[in-house]
C-alpha positions as CSV (number, residue, x, y, z in Angstrom):
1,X,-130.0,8.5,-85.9
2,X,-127.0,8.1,-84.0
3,X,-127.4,4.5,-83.7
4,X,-127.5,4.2,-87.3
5,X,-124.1,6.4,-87.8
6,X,-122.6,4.7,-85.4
7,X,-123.5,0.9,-87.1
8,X,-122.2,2.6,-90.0
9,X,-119.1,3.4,-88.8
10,X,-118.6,0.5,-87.1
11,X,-119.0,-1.7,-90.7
12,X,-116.8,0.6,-92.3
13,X,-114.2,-0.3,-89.5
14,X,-114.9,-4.0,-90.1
15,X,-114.8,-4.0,-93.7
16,X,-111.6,-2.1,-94.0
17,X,-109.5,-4.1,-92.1
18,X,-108.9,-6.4,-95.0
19,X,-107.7,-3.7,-96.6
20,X,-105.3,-2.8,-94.2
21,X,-104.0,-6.5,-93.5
22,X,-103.4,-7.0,-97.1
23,X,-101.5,-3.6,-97.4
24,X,-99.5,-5.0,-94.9
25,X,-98.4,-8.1,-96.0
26,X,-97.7,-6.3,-99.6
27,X,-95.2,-4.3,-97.9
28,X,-93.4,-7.5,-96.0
29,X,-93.7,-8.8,-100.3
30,X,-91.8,-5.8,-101.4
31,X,-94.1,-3.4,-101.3
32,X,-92.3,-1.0,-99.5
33,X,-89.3,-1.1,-101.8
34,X,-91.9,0.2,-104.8
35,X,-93.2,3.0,-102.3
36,X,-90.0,4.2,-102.0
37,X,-89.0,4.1,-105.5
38,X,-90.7,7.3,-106.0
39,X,-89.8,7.6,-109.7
40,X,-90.5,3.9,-110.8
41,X,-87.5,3.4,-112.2
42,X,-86.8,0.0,-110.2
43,X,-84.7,0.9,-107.8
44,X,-84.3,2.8,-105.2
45,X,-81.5,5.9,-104.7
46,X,-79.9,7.3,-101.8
47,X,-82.3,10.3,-101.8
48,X,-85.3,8.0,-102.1
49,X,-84.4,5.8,-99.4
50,X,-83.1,8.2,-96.8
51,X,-87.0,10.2,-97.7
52,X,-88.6,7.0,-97.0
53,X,-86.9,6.7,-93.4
54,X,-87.8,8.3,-89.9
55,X,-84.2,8.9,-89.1
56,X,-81.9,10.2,-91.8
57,X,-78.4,9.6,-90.0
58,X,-79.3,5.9,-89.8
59,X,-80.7,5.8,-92.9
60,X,-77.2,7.1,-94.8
61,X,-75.4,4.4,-92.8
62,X,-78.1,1.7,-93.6
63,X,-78.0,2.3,-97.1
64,X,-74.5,2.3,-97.9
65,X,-74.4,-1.2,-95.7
66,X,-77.1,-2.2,-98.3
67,X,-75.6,-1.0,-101.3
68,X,-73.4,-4.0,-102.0
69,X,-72.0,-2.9,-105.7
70,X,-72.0,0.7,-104.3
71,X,-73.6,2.3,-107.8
72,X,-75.3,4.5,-105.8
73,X,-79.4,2.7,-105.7
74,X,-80.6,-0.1,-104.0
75,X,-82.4,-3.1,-105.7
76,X,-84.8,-5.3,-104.6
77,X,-82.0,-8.4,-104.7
78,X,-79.8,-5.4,-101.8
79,X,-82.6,-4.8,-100.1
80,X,-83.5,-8.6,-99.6
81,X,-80.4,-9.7,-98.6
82,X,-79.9,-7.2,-96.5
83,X,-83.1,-7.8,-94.6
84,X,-82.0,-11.4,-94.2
85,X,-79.4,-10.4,-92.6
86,X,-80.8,-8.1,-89.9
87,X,-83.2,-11.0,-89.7
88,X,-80.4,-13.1,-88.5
C-alpha cells in the first residue's frame, strides 16, 4: 500500500508541474498585475499594490516612482515601463 501512495504522489508531483510553470510565465505576462488588481477594475491603486508587496516602505516609494501621471493607480502601460526600466 505504501508503494502505491507513494507512486501516486509522485504522479501528482509530475503532473502538476505544468501547472506551476505555466502559472509562472502568466505572471512574467501580466499576470501579477491582475492578482493585484483585487477589484478588477483594471488597474491597480496604492492600497492594492502596497497589499500585494512583502515590504510596505518600499512598496510606497516604488509605486509613486511607477505612477508616472500620479492619479493615484498603476496601469499595466506604468507597470511595464517601469519594469523595463529596473530591467535596465
Amino acid at each position: 500500500m505504501n508503494h502505491r501512495n507513494l507512486t501516486v504522489a509522485v504522479l501528482t508531483a509530475v503532473l502538476s508541474l505544468p501547472v506551476a510553470l505555466v502559472g509562472a510565465e502568466e505572471k512574467k505576462k501580466g499576470g501579477g498585475f491582475a492578482a493585484m488588481d483585487t477589484d478588477k477594475d483594471g488597474k491597480v491603486s496604492k492600497k492594492e499594490y502596497v497589499a500585494a508587496q512583502k515590504d510596505a516602505a518600499k512598496a510606497e516609494s516604488r509605486f509613486a516612482q511607477l505612477d508616472t501621471d500620479k492619479d493615484g493607480f498603476l496601469t499595466q502601460a506604468e507597470m511595464a515601463a517601469g519594469q523595463k526600466k529596473k530591467d535596465k
